[in-house]
N, C-alpha and C positions, 0 to 999 in steps of 0.2 A: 832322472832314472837313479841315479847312486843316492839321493838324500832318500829317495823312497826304498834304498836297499839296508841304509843303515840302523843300527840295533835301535829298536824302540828304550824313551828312557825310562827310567823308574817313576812308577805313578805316583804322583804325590798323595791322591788322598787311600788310603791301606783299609784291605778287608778288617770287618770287625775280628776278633779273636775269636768268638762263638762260631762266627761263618765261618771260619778256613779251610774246616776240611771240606764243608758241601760244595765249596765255591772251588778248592782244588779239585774234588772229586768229577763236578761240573765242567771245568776248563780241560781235563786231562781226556775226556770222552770225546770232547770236539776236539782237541790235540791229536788221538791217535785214528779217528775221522780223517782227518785232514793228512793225515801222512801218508795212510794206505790207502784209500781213493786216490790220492793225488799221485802215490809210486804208481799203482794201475796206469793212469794216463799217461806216466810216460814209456810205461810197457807197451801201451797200446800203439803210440807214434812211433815208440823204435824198434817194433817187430813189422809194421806196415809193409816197407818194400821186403820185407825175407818171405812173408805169406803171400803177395804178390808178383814173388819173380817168376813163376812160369806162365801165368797171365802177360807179365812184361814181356819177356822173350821171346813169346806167339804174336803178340799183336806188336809190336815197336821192333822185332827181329833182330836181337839182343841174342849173344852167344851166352853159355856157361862164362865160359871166361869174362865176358863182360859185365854178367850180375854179378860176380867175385871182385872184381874190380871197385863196385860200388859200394858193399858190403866191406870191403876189407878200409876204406876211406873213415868209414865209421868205427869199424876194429883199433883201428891206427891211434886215431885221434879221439877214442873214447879215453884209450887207457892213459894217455898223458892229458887229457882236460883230466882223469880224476886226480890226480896229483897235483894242477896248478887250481882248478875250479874249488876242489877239496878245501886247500890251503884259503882260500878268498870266502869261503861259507864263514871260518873264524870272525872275520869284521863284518859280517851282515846280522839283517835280521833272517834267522833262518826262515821263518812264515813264507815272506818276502821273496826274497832267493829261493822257494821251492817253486812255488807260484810261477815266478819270472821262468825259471829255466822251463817249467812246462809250457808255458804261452813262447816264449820262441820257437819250441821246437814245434809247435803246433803250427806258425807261420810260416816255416820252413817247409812244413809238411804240405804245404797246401803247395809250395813252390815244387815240391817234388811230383805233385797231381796235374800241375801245368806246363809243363815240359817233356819231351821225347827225346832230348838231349844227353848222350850219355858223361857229355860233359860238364855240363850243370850239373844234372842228379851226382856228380862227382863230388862237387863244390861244397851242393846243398846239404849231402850226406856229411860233410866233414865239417861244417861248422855247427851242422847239426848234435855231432857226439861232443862240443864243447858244450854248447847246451843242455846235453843229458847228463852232463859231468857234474851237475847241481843237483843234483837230484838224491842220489841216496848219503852224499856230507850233510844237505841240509836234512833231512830227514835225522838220521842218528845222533847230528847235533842236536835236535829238539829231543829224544828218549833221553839222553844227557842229563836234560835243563827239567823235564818233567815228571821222570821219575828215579827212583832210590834204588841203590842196589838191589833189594833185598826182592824187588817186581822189575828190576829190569832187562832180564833174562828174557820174562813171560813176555813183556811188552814187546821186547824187540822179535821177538821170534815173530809174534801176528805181524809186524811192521815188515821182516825178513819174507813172508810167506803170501807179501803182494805183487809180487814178481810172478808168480805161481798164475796168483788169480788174475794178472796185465796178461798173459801170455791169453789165458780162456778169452777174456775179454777184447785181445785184439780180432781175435778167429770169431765172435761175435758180430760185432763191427762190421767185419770185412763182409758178409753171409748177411747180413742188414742192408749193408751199399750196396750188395749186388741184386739182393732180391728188389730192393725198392727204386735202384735206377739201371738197370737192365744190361747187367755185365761191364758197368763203366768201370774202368782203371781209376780215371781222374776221380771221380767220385767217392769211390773207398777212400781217396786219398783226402776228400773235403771233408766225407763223412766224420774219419779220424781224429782232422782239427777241431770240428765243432763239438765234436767230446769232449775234448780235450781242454777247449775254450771255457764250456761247462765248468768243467774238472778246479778249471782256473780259480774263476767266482766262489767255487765252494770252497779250497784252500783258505782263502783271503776271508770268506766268513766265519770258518768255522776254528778256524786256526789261531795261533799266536807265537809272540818270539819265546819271553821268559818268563816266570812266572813273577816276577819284580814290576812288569812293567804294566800287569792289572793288579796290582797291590796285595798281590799274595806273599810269603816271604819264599826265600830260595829252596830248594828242594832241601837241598843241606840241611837250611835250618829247620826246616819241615818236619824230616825223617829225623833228626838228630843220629845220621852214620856218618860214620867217619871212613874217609874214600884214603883211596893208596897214596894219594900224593898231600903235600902240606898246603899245593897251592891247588888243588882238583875243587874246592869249593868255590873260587874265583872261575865267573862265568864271561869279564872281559880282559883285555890286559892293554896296556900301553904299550907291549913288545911290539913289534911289527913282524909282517912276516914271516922275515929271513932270519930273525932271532928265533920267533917262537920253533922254527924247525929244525933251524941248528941246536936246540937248547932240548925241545923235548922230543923231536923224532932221531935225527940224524944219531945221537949221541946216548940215543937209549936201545940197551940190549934185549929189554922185553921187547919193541916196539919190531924189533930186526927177524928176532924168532918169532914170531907170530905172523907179521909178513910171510917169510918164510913156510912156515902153516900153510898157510892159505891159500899161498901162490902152489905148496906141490896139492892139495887138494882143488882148485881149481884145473889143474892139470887133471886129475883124475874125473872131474865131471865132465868136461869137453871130452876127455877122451873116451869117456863112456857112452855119454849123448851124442854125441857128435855122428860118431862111426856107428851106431846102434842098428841102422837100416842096412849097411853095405856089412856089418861084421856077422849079421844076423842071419843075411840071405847070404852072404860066400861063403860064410864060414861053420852055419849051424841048419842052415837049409829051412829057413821059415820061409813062408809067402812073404811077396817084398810090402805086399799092403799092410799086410796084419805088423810085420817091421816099422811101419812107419807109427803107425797107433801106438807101439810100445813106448815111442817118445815120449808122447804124451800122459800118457801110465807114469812113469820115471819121473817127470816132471812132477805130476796133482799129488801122486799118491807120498810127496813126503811133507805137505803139508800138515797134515794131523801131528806127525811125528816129530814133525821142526816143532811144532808150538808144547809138543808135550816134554820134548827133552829141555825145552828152554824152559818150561818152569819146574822142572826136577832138577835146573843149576841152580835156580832160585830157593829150593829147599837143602842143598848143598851149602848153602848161604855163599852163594856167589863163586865156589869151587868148579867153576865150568872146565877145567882144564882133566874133570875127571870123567866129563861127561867126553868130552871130545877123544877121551884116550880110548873110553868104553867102543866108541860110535869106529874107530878106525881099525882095534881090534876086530868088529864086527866086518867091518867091510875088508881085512885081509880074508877072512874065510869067504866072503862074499864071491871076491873075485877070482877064488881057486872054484869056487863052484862054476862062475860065469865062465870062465875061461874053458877049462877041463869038461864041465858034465855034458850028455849028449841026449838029456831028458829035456823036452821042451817045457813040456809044465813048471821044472824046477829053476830052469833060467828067466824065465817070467817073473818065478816067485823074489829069484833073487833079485830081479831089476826092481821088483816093488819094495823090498828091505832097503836096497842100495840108494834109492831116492833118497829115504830117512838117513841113512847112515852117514853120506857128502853132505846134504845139506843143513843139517843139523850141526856140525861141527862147523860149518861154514859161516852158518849165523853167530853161532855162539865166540868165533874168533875176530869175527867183525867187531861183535861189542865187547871182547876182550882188549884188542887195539883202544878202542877211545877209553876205556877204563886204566889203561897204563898211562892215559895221559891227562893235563887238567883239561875243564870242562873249556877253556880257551883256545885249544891245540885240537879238538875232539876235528874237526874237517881236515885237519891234516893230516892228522894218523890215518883218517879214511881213505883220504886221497894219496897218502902214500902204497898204503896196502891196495889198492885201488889199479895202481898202476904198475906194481906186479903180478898182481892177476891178469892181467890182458894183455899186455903187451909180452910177458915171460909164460905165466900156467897158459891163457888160451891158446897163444900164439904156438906152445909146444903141441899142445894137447892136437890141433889141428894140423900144421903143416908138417910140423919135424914128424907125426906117427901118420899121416899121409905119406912120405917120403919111404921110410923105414916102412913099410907096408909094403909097397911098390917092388923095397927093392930085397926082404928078409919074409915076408909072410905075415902074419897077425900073432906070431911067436913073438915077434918086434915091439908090436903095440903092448903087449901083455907084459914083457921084463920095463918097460919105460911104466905103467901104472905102479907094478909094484913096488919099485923104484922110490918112487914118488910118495907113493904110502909109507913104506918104511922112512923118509925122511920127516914126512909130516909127523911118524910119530918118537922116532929124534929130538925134534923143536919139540914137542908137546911135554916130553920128559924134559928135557931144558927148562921151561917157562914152569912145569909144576914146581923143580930143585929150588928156581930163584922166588916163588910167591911161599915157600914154605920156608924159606934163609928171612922172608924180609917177617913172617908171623911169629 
């Protein structure tokens, strides 16, 4: 298992000169193939038991509390696998390690379809989110390795925006196992794997680690840019580890404010999606159905908008820090409409803007983090930023404005986003001050 995880070496025999670009152009399409089909499948495995908890808790008689229990196993232990799994994508081959972490979790998946145990589905859920913890290091390590600044805005934004299409996709799935095997639990939960299993295969064909190692030369010298750091064009290193994090994460103050970023914007999307059904119907008097729909609105509708602002940082030439300042601007008027107006039309309208507005700066500070660091260190700035988002932004956005709800009103929820925003855009003036000291 680990000699099959390590980086593929460099090819000995190298593309012609003539061929390079068709053959990069060629390797890059099956590249970004294989990252965003392969993010789907694991949207698809780790949304399974959240679209199937009230199916569980009618038929296996499972309280609330108890599908929370399950769900939070996986909350727990997602957000510290991204920070240790992050770190471990550095010495692999990404391809490899994407693959892998989706085929466990898909055997997993299947253990969750064969069981009524709420102790197990406890187990299987928590070894599960180390497994998922592979999944978008290896991914962003490869945007890294295959393309240049000047496209890697646009690229990661479509890469960013399969999370969107995992989420349709699992509700597909599920609406397929039940029509074709007659309301089984277990079976959405087989059905799952065997997509996923699918999903596998085409990784592994369609994919690759670096462009070195089918004799192309490195993007670097491909593109001929020149990246922020002296050593960002070095795709391995001999550091281990605990050096590469103490040297380029722990100790770097871009790496700290942009975290920072992301974890209070992460705050803001939880706290938005999250509560969207219970703030919608207590608080603004929709039908709780049409509530629930809005989710998913919120969700689709910022895709267009993640992929268009990511290539308008690409035309910024890589100034994403101005896109992200625009995007948060936009979303403080946002949330004085959401919060305040008592026009339903126009809260609709605004959740449709506010998709674009969180996740667009979201993507775009993910691949600001690996771009503060070399392309050696790129799993670890993920998985550090990784593991304040979940465990600090989700973890608030849900229990601490559950809590404060309970016990102040949704006046509560409302001063904690602002909050949040105002800091996000804090750090965002911070990291513009220091990319314009270092130009």
């Amino acid at each position: 298992m680990f000699s099959f995880l390590k980086p593929a070496p460099e090819a000995s025999q190298k593309v012609a000169p003539e061929k390079v670009n068709s053959t990069y152009h060629h390797h890059q399409i099956g590249v970004l193939m294989s990252i965003c089909i392969g993010y789907v499948g694991y949207y698809v495995i780790r949304l399974i038991f959240t679209t199937e908890q009230n199916d569980i808790m009618k038929t296996y008689g499972f309280s609330t509390a108890q599908i929370g229990l399950v769900l939070s196993c996986f909350g727990i232990g997602y957000g510290i696998s991204k920070l240790f799994m992050g770190a471990l994508s550095d010495k692999c081959n990404p391809n490899r390690y994407l693959a892998t972490g989706l085929f466990i979790s898909a055997v997993l998946n299947l253990g969750l379809g064969a069981t009524k145990n709420l102790y197990v589905m406890m187990l299987l859920m928590l070894i599960m989110s180390i497994a998922q913890g592979m999944g978008a290091a290896a991914c962003q390590r490869i945007v890294q390795l295959w393309w240049g600044k000047k496209t890697r805005g646009t690229v990661y934004s479509i890469w960013s925006s399969a999370h969107n299409l995992g989420a349709f996709a699992c509700v597909a799935t599920v609406q397929l196992a039940t029509w074709l095997f007659s309301n089984s639990i277990a079976a959405v939960f087989y059905t799952a794997s065997v997509v996923s299993f699918l999903i596998v295969v085409f990784i592994l064909v369609a994919g690759n680690d670096r462009p070195t190692s089918v004799g192309l030369p490195s993007i670097s010298d491909h593109t001929q840019e020149t990246e922020t750091h002296t050593a960002a064009d070095e795709e391995l290193t001999d550091l281990n580890l605990w050096q590469i994090f103490q040297k380029y994460i722990l100790t770097n103050k871009l790496v700290w404010a942009i975290t920072i970023t992301s974890m209070c914007l992460y705050l803001v999307r939880y706290g938005i999606m999250s509560w969207i059904p219970s703030y919608l119907t207590q608080f603004k008097g929709f039908d709780s159905a049409w509530a629930k729909w809005l989710v998913g609105i919120f969700e689709l509708a910022a895709v267009p908008g993640v992929i268009g602002l990511g290539a308008v940082s690409d035309l910024l030439k890589g100034h994403r820090t101005w896109v992200c300042l625009g995007c948060v601007v936009g979303l403080f008027i946002c949330l004085t409409i959401y919060f305040f107006s008592s026009s339903k039309p126009m809260i609709v309208v605004v959740l449709f803007i506010m998709g674009t507005l969180i996740y667009a700066p979201l993507t775009l500070v993910g691949l600001m983090v690996n771009e503060a660091v070399p392309k050696f260190a790129v799993g670890s700035s993920t998985g550090f930023m990784g593991f304040f988002q979940y465990l600090i932004g989700e973890t608030l956005a849900t229990a601490l404005i559950g809590i404060l709800v309970a016990h102040f009103g949704w006046i509560a929820s409302n001063t904690v986003l602002y909050s949040a925003t105002a800091l996000a855009f804090l750090a965002l003036i911070y990291i513009t001050l220091q990319e314009r000291s270092k130009n």
